[in-house]
C-alpha positions in Angstrom: 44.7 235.4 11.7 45.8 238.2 12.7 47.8 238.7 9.0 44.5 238.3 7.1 43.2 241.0 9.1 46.0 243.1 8.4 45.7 242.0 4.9 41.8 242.8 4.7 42.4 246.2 6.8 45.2 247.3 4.1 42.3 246.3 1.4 39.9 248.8 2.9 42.2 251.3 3.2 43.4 251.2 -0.4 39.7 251.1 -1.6 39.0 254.0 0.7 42.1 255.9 -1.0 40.9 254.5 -4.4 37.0 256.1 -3.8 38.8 259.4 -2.7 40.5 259.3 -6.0 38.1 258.8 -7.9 35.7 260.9 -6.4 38.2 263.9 -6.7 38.7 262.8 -9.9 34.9 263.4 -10.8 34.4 266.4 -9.1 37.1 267.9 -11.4 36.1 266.7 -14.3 32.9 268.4 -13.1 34.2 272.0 -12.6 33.2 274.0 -15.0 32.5 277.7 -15.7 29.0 278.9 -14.1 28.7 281.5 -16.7 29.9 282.4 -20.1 28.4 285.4 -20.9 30.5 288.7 -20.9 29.3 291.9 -19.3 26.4 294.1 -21.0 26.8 297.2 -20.8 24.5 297.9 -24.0 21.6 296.7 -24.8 18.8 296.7 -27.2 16.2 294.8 -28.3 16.0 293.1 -32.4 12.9 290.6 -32.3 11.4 288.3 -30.4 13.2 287.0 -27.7 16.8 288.4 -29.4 18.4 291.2 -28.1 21.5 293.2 -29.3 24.3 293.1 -26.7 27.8 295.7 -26.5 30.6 295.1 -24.1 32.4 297.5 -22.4 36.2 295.4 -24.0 39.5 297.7 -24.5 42.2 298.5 -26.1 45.0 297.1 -26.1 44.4 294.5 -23.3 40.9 293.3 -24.3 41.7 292.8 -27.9 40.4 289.3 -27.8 37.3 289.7 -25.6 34.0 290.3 -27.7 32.4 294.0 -28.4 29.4 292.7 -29.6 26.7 289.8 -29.1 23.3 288.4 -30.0 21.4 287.4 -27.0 18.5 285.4 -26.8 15.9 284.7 -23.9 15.9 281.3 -21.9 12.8 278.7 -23.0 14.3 276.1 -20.4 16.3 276.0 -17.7 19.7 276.1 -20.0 18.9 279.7 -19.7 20.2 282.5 -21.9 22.1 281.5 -25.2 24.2 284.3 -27.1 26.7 284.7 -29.6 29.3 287.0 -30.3 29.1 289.0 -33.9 32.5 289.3 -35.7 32.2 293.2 -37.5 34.1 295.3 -39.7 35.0 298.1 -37.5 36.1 301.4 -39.5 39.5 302.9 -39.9 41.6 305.1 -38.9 41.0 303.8 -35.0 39.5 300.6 -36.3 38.3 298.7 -33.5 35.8 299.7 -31.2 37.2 300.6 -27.1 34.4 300.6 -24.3 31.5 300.3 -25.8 29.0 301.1 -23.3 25.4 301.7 -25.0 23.3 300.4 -27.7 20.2 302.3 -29.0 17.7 300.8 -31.5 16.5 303.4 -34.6 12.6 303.2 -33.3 10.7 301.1 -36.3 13.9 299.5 -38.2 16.4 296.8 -37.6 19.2 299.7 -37.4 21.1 300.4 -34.3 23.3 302.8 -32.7 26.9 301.5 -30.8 28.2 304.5 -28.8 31.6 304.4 -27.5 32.1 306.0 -24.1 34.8 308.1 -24.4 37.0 307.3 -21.7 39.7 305.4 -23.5 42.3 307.3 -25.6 45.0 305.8 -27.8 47.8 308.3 -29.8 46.2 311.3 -28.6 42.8 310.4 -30.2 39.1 309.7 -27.8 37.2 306.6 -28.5 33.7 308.7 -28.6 32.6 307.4 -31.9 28.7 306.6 -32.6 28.3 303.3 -35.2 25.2 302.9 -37.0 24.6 299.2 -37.7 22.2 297.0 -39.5 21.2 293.7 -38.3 20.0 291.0 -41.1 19.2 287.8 -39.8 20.6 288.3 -36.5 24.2 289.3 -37.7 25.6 292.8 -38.0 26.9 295.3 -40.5 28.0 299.0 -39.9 27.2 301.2 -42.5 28.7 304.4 -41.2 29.7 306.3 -38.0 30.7 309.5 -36.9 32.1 311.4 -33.1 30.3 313.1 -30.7 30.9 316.7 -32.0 32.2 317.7 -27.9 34.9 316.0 -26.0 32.7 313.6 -23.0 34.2 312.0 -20.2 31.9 308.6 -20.2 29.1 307.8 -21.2 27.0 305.3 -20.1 23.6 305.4 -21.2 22.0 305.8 -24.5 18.7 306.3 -26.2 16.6 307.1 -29.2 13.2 308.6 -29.4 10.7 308.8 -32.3 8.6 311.9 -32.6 6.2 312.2 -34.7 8.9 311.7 -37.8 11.6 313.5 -35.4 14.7 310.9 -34.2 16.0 312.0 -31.0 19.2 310.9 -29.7 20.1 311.1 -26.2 22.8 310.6 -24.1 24.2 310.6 -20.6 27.7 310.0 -18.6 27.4 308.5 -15.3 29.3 311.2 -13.6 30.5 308.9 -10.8 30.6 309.6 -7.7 28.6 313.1 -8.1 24.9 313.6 -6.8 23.8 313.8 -10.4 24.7 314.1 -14.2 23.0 316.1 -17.3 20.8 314.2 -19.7 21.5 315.2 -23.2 19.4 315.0 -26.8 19.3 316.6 -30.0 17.8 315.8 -33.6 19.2 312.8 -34.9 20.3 312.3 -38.7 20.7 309.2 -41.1 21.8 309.9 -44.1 24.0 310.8 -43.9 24.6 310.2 -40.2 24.5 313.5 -37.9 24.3 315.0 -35.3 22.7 318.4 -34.5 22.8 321.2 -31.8 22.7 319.9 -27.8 20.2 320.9 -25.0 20.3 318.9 -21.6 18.5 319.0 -18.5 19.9 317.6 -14.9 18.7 314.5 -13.5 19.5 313.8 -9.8 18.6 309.8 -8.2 16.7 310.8 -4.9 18.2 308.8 -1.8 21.0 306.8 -3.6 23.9 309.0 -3.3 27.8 308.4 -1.6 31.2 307.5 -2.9 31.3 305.3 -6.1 27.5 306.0 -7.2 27.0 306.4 -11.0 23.9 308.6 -11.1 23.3 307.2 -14.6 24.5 303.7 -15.9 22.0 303.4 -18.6 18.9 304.9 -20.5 15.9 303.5 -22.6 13.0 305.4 -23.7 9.4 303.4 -24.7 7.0 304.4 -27.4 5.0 306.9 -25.5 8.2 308.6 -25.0 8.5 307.7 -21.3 12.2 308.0 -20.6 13.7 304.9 -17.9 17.0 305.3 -16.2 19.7 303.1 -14.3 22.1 304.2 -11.4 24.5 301.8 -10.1 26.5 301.9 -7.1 30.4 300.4 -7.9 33.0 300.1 -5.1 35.5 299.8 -7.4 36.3 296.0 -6.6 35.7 293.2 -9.8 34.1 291.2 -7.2 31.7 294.1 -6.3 29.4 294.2 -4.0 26.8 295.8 -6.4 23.9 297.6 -6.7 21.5 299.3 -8.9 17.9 301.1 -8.9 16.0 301.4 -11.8 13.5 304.4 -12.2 10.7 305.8 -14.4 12.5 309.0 -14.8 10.4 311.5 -17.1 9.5 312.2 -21.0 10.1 312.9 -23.8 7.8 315.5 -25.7 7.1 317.7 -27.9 6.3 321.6 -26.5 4.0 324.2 -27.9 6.2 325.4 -29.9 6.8 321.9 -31.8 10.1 321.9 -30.0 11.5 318.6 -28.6 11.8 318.6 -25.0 13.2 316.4 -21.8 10.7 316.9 -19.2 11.6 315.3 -16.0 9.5 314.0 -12.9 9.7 316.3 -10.0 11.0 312.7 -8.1 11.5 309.6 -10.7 9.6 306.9 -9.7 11.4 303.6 -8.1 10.4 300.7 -10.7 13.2 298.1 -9.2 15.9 298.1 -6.2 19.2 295.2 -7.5 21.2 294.6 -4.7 24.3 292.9 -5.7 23.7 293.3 -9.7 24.9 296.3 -11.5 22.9 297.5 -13.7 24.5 299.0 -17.0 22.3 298.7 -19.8 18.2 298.6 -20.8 15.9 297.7 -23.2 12.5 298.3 -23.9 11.1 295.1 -26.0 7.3 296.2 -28.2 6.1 293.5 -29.7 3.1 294.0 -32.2 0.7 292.8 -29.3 1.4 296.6 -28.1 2.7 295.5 -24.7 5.8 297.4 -23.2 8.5 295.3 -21.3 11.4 296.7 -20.0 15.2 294.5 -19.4 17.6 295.3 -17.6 21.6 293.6 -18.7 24.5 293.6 -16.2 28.0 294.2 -15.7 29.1 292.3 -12.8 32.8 292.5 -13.7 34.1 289.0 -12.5 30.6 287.5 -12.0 30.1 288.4 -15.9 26.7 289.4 -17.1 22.9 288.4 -16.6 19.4 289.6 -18.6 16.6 290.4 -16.5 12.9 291.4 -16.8 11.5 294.3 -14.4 8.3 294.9 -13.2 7.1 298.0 -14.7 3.6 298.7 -12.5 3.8 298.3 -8.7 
């Protein structure tokens, strides 16, 4: 007797062992990457629910890693879908290093990719501007040229229609200052060009300190209502994060038909992201006339998210 209960208690045991097994087993055939989509630290819209992504990937260590994407919006609970666009890029540099903004022409399928200027290679800046074409959701660059000064980083860029005026305009997040200068000037096609710069300083109220970006991205609407995102970075892939988004000004024309940057006496709060950081926005018009605004994310190791902000109260 008491052999078969030794016998039946050595049985258990090994099915116990077994279940453990198997169970760990399951769980890591279960483990799997919670998400697959690489920071955006550009971002503009093409159609729909499609949106034209850059990532911030360098050279020489992030050969590999995507620069750009097509994102669309989630229509289940699969969420966002997106896929990386393979592109010519030109020489002598060849390909792009930190990208950091995307700007859509106002009225055309025709974007801008703006390198940020931080990375060098030989002696040479990464600041050059692409201008793209998108055709059926892929992407072709049909020219580019530099930013006619030397910038330190910029983060955030935009492009204004008015009346029949482009406007381009740029701004570098100036880390760690209590502000930065926004910067625009007449914007040329064709061939593409850049003219003469005026700026104007914009200053986030009551998010300043150590590791604040006073600008991490800028969008303008329609009506020529400029947005802009500061972000808060400690410096750590692993954050924590955060980022406020505000209705920040506009852009006009004067009385003297000259195109100006007029900015609130205090921007307005739209949204507070704790633990997000915010580095790119997008302003989607569909031909309803209603003006949404999204807000893309670099959160280093976490990767990237898509997200629409309130724009009223």
């Amino acid at each position: 007797m008491r052999h078969q209960r030794h016998f039946a208690l050595l049985i258990a045991t090994i099915g116990v062992l077994v279940g453990c097994l198997s169970l760990s087993g399951a769980n890591a055939q279960a483990k799997r990457m919670a998400n697959t989509l690489p920071d955006l630290s550009g971002l503009a819209w093409v159609d729909g629910d499609s949106f034209l992504a850059v990532h911030d990937s360098k050279n020489p260590d992030e050969n590999a890693r995507p620069r750009v994407s097509m994102l669309w919006l989630p229509n289940s609970p699969d969420g966002l879908t997106w896929k990386s666009l393979e592109l010519d890029w030109p020489q002598p540099l060849g390909l792009s290093s930190d990208l950091e903004s995307a700007a859509r022409i106002p009225g055309s399928q025709s974007f801008l990719l703006v390198e940020s200027g931080e990375r060098r290679e030989q002696g040479q800046q990464f600041r050059r501007i692409f201008l793209a074409e998108c055709r059926d959701h892929e992407l072709q660059i049909v020219s580019f040229t530099e930013m006619p000064t030397s910038v330190e980083n910029i983060e955030g860029t935009a492009v204004a229609k008015i009346v029949e005026r482009l406007i381009f305009i740029f701004a570098e997040r100036a880390e760690g200052q209590l502000n930065t200068n926004i910067s625009w000037t007449d914007l040329q096609l064709q061939p593409l060009k850049l003219g003469a710069f005026e700026q104007i300083t914009f200053r986030p109220v009551d998010f300043t300190g150590p590791n604040i970006r006073p600008v991490s991205a800028i969008e303008t609407d329609s009506l020529g209502r400029l947005y802009v995102a500061s972000a808060f970075d400690p410096g750590d892939d692993n954050g924590p994060f955060r980022s406020v988004i505000w209705r920040a000004g506009q852009v006009k024309l004067d009385k003297n038909n000259k195109v100006r940057i007029v900015l609130d006496a205090k921007p307005y709060r739209l949204a507070t992201l704790d633990g997000l950081k915010v580095e790119s926005l997008a302003v989607r018009e569909p031909a309803d006339g209603k003006i949404e605004l999204f807000a893309g994310t670099d959160d280093e190791n976490y990767g990237g998210t898509l997200r629409l902000i309130p724009l009223q109260p």
